[in-house]
ZADO-1210 file (C-alpha; in nm, 4 decimals, padded with zeros to 6 digits):
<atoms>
<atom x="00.0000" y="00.0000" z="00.0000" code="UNK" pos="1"/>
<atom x="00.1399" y="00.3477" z="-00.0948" code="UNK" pos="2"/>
<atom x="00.1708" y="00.6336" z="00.1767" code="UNK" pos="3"/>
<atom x="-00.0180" y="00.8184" z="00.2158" code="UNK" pos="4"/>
<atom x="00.0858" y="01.1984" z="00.1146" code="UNK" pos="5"/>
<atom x="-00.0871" y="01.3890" z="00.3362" code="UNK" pos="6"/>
<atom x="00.0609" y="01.2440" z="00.6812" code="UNK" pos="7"/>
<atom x="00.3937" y="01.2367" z="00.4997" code="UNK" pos="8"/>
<atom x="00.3564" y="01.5687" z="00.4741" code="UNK" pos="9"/>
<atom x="00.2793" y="01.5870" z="00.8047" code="UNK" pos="10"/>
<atom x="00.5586" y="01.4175" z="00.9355" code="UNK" pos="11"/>
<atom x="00.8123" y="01.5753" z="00.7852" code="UNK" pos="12"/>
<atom x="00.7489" y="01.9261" z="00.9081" code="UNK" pos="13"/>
<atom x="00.7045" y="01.7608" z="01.2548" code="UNK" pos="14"/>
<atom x="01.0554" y="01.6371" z="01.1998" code="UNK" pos="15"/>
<atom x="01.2078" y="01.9399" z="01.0217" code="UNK" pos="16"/>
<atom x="01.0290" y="02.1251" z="01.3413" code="UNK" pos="17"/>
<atom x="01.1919" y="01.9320" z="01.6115" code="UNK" pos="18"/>
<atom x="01.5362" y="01.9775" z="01.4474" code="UNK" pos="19"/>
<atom x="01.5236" y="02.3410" z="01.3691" code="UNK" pos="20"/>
<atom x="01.4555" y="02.3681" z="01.7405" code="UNK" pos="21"/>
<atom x="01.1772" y="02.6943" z="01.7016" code="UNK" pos="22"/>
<atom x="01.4079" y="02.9529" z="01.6825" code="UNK" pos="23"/>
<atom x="01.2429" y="03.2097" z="01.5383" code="UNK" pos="24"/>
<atom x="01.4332" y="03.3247" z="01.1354" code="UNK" pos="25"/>
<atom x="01.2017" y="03.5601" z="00.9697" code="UNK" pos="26"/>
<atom x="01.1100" y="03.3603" z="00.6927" code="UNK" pos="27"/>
<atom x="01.1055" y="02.9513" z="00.6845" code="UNK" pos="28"/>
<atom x="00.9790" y="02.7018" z="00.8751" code="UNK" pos="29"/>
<atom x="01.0447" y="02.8646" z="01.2396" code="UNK" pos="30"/>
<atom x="00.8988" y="03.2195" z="01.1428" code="UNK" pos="31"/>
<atom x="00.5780" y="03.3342" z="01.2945" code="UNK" pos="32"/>
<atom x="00.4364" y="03.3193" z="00.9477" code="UNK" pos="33"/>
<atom x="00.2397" y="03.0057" z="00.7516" code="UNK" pos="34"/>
<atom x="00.5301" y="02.7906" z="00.5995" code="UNK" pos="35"/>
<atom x="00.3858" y="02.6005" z="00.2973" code="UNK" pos="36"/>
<atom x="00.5155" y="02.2409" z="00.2536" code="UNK" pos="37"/>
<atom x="00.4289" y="02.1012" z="-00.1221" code="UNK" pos="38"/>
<atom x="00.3737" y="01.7834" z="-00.1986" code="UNK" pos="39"/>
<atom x="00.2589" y="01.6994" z="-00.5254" code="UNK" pos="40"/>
<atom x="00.0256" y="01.3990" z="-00.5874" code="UNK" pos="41"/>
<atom x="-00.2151" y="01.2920" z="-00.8645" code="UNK" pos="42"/>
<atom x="-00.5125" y="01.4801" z="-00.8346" code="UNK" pos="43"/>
<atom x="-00.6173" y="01.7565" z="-00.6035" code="UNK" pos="44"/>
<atom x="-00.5616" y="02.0501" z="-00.4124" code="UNK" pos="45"/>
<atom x="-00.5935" y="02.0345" z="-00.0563" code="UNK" pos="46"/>
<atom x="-00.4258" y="02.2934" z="00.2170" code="UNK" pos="47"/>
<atom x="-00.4399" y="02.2065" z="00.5618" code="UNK" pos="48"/>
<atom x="-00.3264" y="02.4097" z="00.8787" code="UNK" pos="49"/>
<atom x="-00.1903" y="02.2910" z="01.1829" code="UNK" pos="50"/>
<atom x="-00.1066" y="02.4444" z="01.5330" code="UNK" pos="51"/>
<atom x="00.1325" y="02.3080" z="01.7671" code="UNK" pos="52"/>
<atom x="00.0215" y="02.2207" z="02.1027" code="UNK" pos="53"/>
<atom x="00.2954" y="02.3571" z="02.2979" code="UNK" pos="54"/>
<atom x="00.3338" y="02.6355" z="02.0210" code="UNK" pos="55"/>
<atom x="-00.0354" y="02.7932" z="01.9320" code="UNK" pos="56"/>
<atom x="00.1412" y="03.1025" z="01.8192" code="UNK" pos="57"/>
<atom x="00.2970" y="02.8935" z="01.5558" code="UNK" pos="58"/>
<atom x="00.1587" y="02.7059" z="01.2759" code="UNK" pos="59"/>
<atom x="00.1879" y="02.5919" z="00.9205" code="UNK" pos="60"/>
<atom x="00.0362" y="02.5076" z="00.5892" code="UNK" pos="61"/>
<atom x="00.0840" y="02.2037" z="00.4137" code="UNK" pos="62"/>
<atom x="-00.0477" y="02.2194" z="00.0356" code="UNK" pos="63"/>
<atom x="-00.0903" y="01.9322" z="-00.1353" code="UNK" pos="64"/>
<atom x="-00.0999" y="02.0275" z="-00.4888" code="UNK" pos="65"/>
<atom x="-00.2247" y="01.8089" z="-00.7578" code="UNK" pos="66"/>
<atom x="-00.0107" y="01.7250" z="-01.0643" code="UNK" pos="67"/>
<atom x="-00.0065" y="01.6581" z="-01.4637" code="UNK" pos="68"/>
<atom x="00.0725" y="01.3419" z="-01.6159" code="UNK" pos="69"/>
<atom x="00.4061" y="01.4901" z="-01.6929" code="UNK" pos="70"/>
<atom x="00.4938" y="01.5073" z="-01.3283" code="UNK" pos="71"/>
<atom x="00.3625" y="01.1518" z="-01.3000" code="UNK" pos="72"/>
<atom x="00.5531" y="00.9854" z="-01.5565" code="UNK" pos="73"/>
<atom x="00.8433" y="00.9440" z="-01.3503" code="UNK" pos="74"/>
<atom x="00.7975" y="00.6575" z="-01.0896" code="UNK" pos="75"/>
<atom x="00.7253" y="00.7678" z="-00.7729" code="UNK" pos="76"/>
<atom x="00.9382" y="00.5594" z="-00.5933" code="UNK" pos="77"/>
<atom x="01.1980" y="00.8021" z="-00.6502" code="UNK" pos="78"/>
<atom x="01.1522" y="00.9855" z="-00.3770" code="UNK" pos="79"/>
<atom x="01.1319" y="00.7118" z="-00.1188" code="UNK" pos="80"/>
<atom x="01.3356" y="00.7012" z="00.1621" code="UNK" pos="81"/>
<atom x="01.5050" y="00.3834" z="00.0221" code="UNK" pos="82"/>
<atom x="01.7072" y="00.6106" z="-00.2012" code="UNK" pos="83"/>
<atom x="01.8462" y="00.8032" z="00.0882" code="UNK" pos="84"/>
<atom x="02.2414" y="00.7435" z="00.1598" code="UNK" pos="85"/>
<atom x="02.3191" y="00.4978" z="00.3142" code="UNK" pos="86"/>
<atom x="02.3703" y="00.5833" z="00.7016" code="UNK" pos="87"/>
<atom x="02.6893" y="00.4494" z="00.8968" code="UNK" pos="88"/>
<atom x="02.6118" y="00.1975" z="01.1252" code="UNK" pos="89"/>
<atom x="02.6415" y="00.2992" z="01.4767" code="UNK" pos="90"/>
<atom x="02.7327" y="00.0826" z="01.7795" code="UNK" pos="91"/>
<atom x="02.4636" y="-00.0950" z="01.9096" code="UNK" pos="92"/>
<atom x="02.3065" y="00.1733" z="02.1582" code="UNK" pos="93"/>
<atom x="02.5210" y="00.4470" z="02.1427" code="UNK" pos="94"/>
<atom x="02.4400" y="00.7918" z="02.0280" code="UNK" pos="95"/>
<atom x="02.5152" y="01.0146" z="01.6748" code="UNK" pos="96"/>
<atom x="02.8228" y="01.2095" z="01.8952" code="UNK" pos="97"/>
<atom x="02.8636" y="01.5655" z="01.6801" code="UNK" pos="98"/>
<atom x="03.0872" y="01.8941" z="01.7307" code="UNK" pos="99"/>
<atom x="02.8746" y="02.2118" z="01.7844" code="UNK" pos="100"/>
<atom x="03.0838" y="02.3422" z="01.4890" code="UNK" pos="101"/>
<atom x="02.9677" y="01.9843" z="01.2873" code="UNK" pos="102"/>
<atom x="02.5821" y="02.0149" z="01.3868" code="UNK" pos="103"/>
<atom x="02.5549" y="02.4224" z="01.3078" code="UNK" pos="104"/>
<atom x="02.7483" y="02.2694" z="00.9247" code="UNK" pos="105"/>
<atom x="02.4719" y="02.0401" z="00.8864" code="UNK" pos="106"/>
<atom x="02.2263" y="02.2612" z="00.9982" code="UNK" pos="107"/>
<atom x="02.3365" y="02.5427" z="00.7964" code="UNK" pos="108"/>
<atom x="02.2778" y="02.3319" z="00.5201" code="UNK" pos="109"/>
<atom x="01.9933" y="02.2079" z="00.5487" code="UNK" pos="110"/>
<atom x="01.8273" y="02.5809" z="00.6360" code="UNK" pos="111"/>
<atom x="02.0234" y="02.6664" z="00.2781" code="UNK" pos="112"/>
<atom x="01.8727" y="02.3391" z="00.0888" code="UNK" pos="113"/>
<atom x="01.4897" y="02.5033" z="00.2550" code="UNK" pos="114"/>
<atom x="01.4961" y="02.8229" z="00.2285" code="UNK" pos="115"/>
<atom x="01.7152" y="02.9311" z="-00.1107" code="UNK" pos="116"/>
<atom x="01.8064" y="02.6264" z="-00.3264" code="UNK" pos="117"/>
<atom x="01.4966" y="02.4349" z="-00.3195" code="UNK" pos="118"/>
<atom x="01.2416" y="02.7045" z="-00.4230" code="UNK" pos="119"/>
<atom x="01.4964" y="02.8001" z="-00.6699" code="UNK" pos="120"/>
<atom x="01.4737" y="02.4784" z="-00.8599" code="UNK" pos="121"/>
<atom x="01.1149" y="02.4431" z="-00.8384" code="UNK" pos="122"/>
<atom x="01.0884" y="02.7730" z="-00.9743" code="UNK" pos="123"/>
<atom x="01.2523" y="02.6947" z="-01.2456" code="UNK" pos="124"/>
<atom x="01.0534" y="02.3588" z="-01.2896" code="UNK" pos="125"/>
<atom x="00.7234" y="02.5126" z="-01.2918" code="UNK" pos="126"/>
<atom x="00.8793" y="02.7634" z="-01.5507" code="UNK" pos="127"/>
<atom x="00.9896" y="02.4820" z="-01.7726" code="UNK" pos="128"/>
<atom x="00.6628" y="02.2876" z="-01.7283" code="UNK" pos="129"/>
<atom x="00.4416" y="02.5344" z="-01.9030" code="UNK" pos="130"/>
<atom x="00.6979" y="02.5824" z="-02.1936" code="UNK" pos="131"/>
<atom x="00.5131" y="02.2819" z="-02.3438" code="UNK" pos="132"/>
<atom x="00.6636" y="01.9259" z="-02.4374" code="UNK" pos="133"/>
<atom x="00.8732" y="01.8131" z="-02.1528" code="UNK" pos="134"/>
<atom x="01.0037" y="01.4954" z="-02.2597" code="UNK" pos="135"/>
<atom x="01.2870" y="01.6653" z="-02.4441" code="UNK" pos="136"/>
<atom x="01.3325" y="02.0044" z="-02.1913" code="UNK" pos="137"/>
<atom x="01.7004" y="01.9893" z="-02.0633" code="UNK" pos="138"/>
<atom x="01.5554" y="02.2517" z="-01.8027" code="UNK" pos="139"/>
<atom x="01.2548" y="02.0403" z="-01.6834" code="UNK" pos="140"/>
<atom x="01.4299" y="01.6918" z="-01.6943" code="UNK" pos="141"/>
<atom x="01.7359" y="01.7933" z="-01.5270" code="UNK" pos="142"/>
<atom x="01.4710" y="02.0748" z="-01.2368" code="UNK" pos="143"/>
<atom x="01.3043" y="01.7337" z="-01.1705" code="UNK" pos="144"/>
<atom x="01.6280" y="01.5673" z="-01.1371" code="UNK" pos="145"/>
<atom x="01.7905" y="01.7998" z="-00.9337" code="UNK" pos="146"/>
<atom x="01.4824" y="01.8787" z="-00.7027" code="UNK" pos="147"/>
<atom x="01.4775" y="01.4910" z="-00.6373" code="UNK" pos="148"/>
<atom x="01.7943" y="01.4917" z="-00.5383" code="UNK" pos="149"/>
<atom x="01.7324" y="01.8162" z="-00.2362" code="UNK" pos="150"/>
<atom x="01.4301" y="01.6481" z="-00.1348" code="UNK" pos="151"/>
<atom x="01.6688" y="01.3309" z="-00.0275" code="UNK" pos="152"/>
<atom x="01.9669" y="01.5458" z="00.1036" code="UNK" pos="153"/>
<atom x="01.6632" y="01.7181" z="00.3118" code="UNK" pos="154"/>
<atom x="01.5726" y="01.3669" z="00.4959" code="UNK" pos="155"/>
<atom x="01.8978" y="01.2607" z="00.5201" code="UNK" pos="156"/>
<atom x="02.0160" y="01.5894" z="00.6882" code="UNK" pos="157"/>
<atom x="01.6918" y="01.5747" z="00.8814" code="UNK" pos="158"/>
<atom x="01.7110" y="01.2671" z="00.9894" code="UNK" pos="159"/>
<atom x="02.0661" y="01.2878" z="01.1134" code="UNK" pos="160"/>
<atom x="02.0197" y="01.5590" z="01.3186" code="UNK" pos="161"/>
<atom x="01.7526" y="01.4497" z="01.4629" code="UNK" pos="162"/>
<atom x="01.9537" y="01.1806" z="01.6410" code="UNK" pos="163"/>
<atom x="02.2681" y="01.4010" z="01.6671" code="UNK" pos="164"/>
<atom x="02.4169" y="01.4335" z="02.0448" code="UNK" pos="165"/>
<atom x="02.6317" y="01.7515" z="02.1013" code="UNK" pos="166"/>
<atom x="02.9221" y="01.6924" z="02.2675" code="UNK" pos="167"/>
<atom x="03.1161" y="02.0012" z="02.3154" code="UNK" pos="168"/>
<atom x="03.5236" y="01.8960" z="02.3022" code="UNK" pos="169"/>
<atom x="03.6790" y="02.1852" z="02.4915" code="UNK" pos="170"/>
<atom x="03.4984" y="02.1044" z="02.8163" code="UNK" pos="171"/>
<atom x="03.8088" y="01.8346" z="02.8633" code="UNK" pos="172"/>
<atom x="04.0632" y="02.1440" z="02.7544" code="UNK" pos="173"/>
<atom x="04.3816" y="02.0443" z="02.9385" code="UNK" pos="174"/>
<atom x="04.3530" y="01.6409" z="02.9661" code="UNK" pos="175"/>
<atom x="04.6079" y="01.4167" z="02.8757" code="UNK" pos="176"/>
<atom x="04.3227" y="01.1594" z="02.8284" code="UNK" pos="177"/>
<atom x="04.1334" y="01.1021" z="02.4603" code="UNK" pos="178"/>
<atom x="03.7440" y="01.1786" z="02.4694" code="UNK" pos="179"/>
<atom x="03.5684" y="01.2617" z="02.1570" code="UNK" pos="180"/>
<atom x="03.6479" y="01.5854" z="01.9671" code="UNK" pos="181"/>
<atom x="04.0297" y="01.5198" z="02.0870" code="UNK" pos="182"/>
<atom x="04.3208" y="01.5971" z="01.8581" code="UNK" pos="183"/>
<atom x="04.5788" y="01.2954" z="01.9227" code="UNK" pos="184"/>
<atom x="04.9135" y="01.2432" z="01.7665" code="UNK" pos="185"/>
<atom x="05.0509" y="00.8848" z="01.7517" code="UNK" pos="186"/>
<atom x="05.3365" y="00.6824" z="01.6952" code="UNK" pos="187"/>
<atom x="05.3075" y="00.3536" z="01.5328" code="UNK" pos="188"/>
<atom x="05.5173" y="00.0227" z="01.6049" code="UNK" pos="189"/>
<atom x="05.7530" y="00.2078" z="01.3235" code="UNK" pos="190"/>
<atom x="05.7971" y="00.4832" z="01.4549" code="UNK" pos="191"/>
<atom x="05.6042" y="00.6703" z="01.2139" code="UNK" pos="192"/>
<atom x="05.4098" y="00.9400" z="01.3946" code="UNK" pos="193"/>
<atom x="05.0294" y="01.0833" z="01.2884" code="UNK" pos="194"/>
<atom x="04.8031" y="01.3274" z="01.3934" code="UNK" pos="195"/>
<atom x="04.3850" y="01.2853" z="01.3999" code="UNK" pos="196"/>
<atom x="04.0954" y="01.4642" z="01.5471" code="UNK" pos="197"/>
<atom x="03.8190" y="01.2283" z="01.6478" code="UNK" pos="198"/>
<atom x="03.5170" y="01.3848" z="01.4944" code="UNK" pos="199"/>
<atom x="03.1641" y="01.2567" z="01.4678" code="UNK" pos="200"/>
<atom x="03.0382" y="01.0412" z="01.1654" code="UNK" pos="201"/>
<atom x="02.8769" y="01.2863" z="00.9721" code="UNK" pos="202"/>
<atom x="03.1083" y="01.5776" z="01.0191" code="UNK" pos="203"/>
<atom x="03.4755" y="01.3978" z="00.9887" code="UNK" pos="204"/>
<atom x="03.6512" y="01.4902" z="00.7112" code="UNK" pos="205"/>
<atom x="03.9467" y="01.3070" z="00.5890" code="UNK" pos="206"/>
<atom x="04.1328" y="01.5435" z="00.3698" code="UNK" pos="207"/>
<atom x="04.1222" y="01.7415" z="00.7381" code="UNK" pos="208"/>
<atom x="04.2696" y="01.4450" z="00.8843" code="UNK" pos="209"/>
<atom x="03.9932" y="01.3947" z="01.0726" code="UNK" pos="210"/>
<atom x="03.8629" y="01.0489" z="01.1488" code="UNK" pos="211"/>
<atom x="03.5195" y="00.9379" z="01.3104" code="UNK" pos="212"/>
<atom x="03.4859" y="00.8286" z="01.6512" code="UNK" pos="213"/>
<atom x="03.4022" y="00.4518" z="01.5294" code="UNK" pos="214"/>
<atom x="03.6616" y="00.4301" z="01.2981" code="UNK" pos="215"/>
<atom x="03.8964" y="00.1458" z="01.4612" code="UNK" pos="216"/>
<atom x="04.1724" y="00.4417" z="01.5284" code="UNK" pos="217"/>
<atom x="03.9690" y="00.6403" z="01.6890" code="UNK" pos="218"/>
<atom x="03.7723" y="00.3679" z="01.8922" code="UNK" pos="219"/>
<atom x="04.1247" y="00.2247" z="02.0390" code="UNK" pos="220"/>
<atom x="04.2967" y="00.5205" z="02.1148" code="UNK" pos="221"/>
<atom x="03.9745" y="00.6400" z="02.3310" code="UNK" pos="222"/>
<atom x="04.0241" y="00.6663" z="02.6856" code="UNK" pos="223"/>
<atom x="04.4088" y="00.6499" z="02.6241" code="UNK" pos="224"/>
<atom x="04.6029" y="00.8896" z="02.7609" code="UNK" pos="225"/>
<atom x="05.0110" y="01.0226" z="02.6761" code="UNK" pos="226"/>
<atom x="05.2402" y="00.7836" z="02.7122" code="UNK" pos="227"/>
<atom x="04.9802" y="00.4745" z="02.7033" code="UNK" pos="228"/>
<atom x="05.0543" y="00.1689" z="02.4343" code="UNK" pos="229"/>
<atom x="04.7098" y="00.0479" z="02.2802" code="UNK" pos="230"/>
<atom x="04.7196" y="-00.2726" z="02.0261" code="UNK" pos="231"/>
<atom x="04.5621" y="-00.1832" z="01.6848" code="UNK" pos="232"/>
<atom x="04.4197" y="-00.4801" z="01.5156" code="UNK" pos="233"/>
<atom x="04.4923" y="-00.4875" z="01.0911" code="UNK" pos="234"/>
<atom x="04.4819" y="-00.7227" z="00.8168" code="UNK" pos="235"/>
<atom x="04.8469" y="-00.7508" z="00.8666" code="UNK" pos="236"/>
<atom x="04.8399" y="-00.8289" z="01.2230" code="UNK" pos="237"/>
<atom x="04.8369" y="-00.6068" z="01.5171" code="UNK" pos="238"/>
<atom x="05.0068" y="-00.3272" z="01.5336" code="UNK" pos="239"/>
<atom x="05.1173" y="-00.1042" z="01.8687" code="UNK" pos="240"/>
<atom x="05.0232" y="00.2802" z="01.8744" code="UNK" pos="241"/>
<atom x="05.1863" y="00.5063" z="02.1312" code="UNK" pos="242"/>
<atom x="05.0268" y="00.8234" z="02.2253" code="UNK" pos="243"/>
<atom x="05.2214" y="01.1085" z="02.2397" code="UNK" pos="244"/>
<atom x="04.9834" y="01.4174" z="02.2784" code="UNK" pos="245"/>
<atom x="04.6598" y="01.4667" z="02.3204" code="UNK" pos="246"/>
<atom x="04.4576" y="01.8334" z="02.2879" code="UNK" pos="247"/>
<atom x="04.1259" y="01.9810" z="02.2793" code="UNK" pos="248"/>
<atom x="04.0126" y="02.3259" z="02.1866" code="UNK" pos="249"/>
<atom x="03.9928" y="02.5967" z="02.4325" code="UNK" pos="250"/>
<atom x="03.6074" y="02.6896" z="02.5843" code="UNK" pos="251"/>
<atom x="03.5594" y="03.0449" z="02.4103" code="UNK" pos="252"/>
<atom x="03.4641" y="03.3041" z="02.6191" code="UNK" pos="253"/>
<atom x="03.0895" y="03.3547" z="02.6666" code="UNK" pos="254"/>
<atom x="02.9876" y="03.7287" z="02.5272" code="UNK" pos="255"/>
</atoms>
């Protein structure tokens, strides 16, 4: 059975609520004003409004606008959730550790993807629609294409920080010991000495030499502390690390 449109509707600005945390941005979902949240089906128009319980001074409009057989043609199980990327497993029970800096990235992001790029792109979509035959309009094919592939980045952003925990590093400023957010450098069984910050999994970026918190690295080098010998298990056998510093950011002043 297909799902139904409306409470998907409904559900996602619940979610995209409970992330954006009601902080009020002039326009957008967390502005005093109606947000509209479109979701096209077959035939149709319906608007609904909804006030929040705990918010009555807040509310929103979810329009539910109907749609030509050129928007139909594609299947419409392109837009699932089964096309989102796939999300790193986490340890069984354990929480989606982030920076602040890493959840305001995210956030940032996905605030950018609602507010700017996606009305942008449908914009130009409805433009291309009504300059006739769509089958061959580069503008419409790749709108649809594009817009498909927000809509995804939206739930996957949305869905990650939903689950996020905020774990600010520089409250262990000064330990010798590795926690999460900690920059460590290391000396392998060679002698050959590297430097990582453990960062969470969504916000670690390589190229930064930064490593996620369940990478094997990271996972047996926490709790360490200078001077300590952990064994690091490898295809090739196991191999000793030996930390040899360990820092965090200092807590910035509060204004």
């Amino acid at each position: 059975m297909g799902s139904n449109p409306t409470l998907s509707a409904i559900a996602a600005v619940a979610q995209l609520d409970r992330v954006l945390g009601y902080e009020p941005r002039g326009r957008g979902f967390n502005s005093c004003q109606p947000h509209q949240f479109e979701v096209l089906i077959p035939k149709g128009v319906r608007t609904f409004w909804f006030l929040h319980c705990k918010f009555l001074q807040r509310c929103f409009c979810v329009k539910i606008q109907s749609m030509n057989k050129a928007f139909t043609k594609e299947t419409d199980g392109q837009d699932d959730d089964d096309e989102l990327p796939s999300l790193p497993a986490l340890p069984k029970g354990s929480k989606n550790y982030m920076t602040p800096h890493g959840y305001q990235t995210l956030k940032a992001e996905l605030l950018e993807l609602i507010d700017n790029e996606r009305p942008k792109i449908v914009e130009i979509v409805h433009w291309a629609a009504s300059n006739g035959d769509r089958s061959e309009n580069g503008d419409y094919l790749y709108g649809k294409k594009r817009l498909r592939e927000i809509d995804r980045r939206i739930r996957f952003l949305t869905k990650r920080l939903e689950i996020a925990e905020v774990v600010n590093p520089s409250v262990h400023y000064g330990s010798e010991q590795v926690f999460f957010g900690a920059t460590v450098t290391y000396a392998d069984d060679e002698g050959v000495e590297r430097t990582i910050t453990i960062k969470g999994i969504d916000e670690a970026d390589s190229s930064k030499a930064e490593v996620s918190w369940i990478a094997p690295v990271a996972r047996v080098l926490l709790k360490s502390k200078i001077g300590d010998e952990v064994p690091l298990p490898t295809p090739a056998g196991v191999r000793t690390l030996e930390v040899l510093d360990v820092s965090y950011p200092a807590p910035q002043a509060e204004s």
